[in-house]
Rosetta silent file (secondary structure, phi, psi, omega in degrees, C-alpha in Angstrom):
SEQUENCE: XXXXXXXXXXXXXXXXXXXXXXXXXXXXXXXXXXXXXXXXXXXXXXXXXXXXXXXXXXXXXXXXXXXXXXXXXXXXXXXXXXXXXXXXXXXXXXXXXXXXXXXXXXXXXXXXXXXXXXXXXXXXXXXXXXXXXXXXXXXXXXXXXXXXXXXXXXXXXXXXXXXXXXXXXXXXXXXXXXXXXXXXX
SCORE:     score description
SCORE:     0.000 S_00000001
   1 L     0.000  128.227  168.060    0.000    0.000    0.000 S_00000001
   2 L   -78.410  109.392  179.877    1.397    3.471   -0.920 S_00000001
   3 L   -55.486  161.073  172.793    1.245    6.013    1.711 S_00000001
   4 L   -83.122  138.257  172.256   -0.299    9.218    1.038 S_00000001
   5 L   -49.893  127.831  174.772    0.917   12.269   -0.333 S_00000001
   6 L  -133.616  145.693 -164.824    1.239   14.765    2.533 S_00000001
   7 L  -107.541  117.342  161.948    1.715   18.691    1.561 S_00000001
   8 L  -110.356  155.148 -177.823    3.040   20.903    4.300 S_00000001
   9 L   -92.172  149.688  159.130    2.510   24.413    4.068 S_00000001
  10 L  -118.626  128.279 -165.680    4.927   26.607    5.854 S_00000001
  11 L  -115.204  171.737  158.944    3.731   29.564    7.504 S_00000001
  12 L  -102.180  105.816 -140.842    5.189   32.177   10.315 S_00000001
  13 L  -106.347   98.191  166.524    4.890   31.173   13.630 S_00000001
  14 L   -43.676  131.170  170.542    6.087   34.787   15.651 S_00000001
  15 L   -42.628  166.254  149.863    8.762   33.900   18.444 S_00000001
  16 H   -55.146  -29.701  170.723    7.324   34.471   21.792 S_00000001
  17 H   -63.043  -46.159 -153.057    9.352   37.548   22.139 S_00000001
  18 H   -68.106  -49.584  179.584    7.793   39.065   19.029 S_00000001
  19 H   -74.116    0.101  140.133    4.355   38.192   20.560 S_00000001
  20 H   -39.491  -60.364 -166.518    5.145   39.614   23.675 S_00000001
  21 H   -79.954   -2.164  170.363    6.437   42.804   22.108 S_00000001
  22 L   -83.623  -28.605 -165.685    3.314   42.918   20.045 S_00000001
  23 L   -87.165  -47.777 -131.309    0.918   42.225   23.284 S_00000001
  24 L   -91.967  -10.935  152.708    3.133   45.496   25.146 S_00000001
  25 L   -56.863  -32.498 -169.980    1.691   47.781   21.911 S_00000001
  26 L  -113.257    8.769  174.001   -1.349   47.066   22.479 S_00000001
  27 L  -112.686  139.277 -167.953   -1.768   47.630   26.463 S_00000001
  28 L   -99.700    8.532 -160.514   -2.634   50.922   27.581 S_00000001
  29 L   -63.755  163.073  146.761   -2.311   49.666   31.401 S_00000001
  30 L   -70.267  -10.809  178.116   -0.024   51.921   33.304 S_00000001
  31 L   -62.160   15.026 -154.502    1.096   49.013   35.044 S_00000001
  32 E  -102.638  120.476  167.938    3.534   48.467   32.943 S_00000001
  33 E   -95.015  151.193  174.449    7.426   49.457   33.756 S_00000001
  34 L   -28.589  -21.074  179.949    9.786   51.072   31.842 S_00000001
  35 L   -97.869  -21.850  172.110   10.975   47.699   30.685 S_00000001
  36 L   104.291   20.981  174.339    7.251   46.642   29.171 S_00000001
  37 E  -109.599  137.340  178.669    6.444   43.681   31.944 S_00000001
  38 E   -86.464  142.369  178.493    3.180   44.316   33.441 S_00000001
  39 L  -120.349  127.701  141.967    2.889   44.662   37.498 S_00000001
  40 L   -68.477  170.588  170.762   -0.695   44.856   38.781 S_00000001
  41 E   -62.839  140.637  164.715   -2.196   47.263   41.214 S_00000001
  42 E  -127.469  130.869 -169.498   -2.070   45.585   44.145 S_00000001
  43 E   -97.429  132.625  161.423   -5.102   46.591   46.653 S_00000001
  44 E   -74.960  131.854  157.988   -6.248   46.145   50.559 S_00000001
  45 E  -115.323  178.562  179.141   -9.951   46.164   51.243 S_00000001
  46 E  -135.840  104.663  169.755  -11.397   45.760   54.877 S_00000001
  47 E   -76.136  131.321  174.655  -14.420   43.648   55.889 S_00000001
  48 E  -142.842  123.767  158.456  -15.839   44.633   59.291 S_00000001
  49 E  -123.679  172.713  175.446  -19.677   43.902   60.328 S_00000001
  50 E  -176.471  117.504  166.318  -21.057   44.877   63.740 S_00000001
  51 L    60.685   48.029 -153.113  -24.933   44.321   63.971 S_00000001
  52 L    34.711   43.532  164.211  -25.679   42.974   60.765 S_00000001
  53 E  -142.077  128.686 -171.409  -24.009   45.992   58.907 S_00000001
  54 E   -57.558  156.537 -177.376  -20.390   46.572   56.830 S_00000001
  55 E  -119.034  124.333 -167.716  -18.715   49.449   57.662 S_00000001
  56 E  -140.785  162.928  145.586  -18.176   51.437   54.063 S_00000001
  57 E  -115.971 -173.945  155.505  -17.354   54.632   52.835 S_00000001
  58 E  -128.815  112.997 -164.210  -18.756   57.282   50.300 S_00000001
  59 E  -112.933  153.469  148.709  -15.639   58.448   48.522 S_00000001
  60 E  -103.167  146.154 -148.647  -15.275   60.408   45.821 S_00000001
  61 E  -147.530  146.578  173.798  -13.585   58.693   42.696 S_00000001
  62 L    39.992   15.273  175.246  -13.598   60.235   39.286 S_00000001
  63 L    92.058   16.353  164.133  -15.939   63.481   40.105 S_00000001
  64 E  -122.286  131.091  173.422  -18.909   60.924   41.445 S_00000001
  65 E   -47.257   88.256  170.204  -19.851   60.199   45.281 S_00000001
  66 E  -111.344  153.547  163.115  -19.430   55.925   45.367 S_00000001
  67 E   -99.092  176.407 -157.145  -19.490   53.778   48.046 S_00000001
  68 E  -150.716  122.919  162.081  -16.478   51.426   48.627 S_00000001
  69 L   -62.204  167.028 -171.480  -15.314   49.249   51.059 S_00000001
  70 L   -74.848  130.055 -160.367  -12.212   50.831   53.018 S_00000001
  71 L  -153.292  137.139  163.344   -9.242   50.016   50.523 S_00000001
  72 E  -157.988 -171.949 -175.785   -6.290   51.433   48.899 S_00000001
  73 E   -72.245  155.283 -173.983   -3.139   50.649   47.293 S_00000001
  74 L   -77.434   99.403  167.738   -0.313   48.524   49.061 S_00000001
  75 L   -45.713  149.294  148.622    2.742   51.168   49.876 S_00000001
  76 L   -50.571  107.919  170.530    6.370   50.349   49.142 S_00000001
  77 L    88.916   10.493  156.355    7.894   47.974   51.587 S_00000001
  78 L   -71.158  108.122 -176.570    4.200   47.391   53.354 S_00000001
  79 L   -74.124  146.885 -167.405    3.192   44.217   54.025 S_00000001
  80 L   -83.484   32.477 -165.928   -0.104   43.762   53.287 S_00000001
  81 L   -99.407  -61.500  172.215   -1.475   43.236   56.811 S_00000001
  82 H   -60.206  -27.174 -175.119   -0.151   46.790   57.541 S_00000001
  83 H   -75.479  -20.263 -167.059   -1.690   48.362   54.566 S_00000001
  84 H   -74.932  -79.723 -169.735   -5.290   46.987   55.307 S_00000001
  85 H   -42.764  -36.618 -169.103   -4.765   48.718   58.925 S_00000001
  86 H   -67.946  -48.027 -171.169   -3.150   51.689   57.728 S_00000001
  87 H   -62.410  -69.377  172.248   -5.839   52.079   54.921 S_00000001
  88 H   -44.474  -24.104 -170.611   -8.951   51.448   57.483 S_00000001
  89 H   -90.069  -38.744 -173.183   -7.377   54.019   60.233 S_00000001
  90 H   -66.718  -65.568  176.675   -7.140   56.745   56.941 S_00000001
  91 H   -53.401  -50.101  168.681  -10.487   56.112   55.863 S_00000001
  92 H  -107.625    0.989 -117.317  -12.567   55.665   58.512 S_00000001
  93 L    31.471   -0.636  153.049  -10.517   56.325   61.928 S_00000001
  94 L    -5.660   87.515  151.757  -11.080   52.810   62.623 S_00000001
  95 E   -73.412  128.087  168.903   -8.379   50.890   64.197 S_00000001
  96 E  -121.361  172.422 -140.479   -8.445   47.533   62.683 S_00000001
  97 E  -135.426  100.366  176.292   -7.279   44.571   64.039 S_00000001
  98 E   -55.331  155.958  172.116   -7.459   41.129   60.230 S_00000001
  99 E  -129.194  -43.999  176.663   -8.329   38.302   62.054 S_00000001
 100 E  -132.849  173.727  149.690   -8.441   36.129   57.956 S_00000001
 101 E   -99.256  134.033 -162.001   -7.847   36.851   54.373 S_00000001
 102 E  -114.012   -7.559 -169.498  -11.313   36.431   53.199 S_00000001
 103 E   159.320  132.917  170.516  -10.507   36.696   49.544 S_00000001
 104 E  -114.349  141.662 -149.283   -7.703   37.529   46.877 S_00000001
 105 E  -155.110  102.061  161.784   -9.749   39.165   43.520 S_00000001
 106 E  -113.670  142.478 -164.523   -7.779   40.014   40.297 S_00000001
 107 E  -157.647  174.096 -172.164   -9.974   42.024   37.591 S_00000001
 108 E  -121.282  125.197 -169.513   -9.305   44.731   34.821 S_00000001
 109 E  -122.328  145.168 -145.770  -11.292   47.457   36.661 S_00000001
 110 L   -43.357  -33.321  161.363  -13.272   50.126   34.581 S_00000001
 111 L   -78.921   10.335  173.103   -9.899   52.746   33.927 S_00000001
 112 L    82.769   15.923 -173.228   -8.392   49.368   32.071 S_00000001
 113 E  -140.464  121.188  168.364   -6.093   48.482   34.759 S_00000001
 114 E   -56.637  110.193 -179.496   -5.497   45.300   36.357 S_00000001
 115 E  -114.149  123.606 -169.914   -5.957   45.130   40.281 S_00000001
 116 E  -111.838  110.155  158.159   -5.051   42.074   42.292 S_00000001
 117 E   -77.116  125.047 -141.779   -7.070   42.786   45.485 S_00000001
 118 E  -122.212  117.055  176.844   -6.423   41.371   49.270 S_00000001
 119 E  -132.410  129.501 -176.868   -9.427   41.672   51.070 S_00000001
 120 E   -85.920  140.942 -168.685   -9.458   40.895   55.244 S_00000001
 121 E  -111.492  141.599  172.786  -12.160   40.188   57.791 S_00000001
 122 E  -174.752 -156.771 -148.789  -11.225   41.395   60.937 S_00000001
 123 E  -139.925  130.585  147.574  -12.548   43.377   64.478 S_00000001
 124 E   -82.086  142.046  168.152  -12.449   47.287   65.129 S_00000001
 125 E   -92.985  -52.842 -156.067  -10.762   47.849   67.844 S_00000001
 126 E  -144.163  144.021  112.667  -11.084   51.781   68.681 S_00000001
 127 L   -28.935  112.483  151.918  -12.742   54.928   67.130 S_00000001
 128 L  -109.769   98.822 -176.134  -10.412   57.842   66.870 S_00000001
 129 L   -52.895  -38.572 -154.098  -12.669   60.166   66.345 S_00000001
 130 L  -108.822   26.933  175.131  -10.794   63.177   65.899 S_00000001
 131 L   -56.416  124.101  172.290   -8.393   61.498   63.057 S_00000001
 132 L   -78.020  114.745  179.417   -8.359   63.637   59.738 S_00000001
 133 L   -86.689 -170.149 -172.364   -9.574   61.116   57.406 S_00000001
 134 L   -65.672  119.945 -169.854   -8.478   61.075   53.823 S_00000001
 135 L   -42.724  -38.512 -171.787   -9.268   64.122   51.696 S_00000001
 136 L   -62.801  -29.462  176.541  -11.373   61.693   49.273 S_00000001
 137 E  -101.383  150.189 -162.626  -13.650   60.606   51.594 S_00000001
 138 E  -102.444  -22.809  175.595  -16.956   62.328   52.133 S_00000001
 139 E  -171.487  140.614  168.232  -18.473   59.816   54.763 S_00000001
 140 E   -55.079  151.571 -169.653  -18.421   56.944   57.039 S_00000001
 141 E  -167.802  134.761  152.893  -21.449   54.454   56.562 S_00000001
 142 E  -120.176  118.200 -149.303  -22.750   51.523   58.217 S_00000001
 143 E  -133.123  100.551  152.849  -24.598   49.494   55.377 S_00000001
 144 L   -37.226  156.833  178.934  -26.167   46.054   55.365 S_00000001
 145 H   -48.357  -74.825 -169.726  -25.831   43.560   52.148 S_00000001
 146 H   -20.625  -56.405  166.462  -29.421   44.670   50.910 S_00000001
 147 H   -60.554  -41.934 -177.051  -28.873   48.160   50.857 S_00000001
 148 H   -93.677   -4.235  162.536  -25.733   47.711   49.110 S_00000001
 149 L   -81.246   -9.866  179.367  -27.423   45.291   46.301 S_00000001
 150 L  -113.957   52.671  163.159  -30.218   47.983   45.831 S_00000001
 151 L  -125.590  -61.034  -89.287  -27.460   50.652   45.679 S_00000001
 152 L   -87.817   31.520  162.669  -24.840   48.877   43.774 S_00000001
 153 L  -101.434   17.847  143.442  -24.870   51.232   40.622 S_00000001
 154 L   -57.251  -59.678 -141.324  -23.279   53.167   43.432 S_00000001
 155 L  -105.845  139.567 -156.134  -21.022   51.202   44.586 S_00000001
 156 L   -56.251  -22.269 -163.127  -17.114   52.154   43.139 S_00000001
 157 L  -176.704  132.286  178.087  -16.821   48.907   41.770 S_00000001
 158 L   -58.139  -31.977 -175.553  -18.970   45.227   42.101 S_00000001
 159 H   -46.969  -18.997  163.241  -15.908   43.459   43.579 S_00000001
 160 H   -42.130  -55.524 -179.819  -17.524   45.354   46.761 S_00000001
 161 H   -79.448  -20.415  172.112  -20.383   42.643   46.797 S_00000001
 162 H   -72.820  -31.087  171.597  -18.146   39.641   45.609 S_00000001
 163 H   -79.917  -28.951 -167.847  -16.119   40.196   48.745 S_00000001
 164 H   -84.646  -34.889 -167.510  -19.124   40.564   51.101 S_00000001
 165 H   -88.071  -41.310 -165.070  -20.929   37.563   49.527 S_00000001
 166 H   -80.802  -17.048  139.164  -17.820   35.239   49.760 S_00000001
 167 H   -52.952  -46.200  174.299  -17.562   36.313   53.339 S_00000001
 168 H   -39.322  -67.248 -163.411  -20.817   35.263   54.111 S_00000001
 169 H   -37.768  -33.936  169.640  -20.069   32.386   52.234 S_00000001
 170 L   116.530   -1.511 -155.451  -17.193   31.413   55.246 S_00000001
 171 L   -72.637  130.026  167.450  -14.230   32.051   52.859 S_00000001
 172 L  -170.680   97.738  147.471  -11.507   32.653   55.988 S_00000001
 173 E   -88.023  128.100  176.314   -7.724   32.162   55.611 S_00000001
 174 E   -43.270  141.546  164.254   -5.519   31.753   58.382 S_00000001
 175 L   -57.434  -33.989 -176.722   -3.209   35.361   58.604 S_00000001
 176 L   -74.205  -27.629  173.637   -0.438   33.006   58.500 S_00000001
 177 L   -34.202  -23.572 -132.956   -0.954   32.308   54.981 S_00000001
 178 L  -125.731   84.539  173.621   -0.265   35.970   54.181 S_00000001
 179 L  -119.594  156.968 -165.223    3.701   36.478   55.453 S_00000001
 180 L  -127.005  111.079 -174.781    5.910   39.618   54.510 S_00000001
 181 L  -106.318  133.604  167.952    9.664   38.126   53.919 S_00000001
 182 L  -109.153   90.579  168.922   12.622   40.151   54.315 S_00000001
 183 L   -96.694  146.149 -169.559   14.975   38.259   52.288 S_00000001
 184 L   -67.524  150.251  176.156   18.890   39.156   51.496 S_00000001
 185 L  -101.327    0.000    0.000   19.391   40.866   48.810 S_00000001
């Protein structure tokens, strides 16, 4: 039996580099360094309830009044246990104390930039009342789920209700999962 004629075509397969350097043309994230490798944002939020309601703010973000849980970016050389406290004491005057990591959330968020989010369950400790909160925020809120599902064209961003439902839900990581290594350099 005579095998069959087989034809191959040859085409151009781009290297990986080329499709790399083809993908960094077409992303507008700023996360991107000077060298073209994208770093996400990487974000704290803070779950707190007390009396079947979340402790939120209403910030302003782009020239509209949203609510938000309290959250911001991770500083240089912050671990991200300190930023979640740091963030919650700015925002609300809150001292807060993670007890878990209740959820890690990475998304392309509505400016086109990739945010890997850490968000913590944890206990107020203290009020300081007379703390100067963060120029951005306009108010303190204590908000049940309901209210923030009949809000949530409000709300700064949905990952607000994805963290709140998978708390309900029981999602709780030990704090030791979450360690900040000082390794030689």
């Amino acid at each position: 039996m005579k095998p069959k004629a087989v034809t191959c075509y040859k085409h151009h397969v781009p290297s990986k580099k080329m499709r790399l350097k083809e993908d960094r043309t077409n992303i507008q994230d700023s996360g991107h360094d000077n060298g073209g490798r994208w770093h996400p944002h990487v974000t704290v939020a803070c779950i707190a309830k007390r009396d079947g309601k979340y402790l939120m703010v209403r910030e302003r973000y782009r020239g509209d009044s949203v609510i938000n849980q309290p959250a911001g970016h991770v500083e240089q050389g912050e671990s991200l246990i300190e930023a979640v406290k740091r963030e919650t004491l700015e925002e609300t005057g809150w001292e807060f104390e993670p007890n878990y990591l209740s959820g890690i959330y990475q998304f392309v968020a509505g400016n086109g930039k990739t945010y890997m989010r850490f968000t913590f369950s944890g206990e107020l400790i203290a009020l300081n009342e007379n703390y100067s909160l963060d120029p951005a925020i306009e108010q303190v809120v204590w908000l049940d789920r309901s209210t923030l599902e009949n809000n949530s064209e409000h709300l700064r961003s949905q990952v607000v209700l994805k963290c709140i439902a998978d708390f309900e839900n029981g999602n709780r990581l030990p704090l030791n999962c979450v360690q900040q290594l000082d390794l030689p350099r």
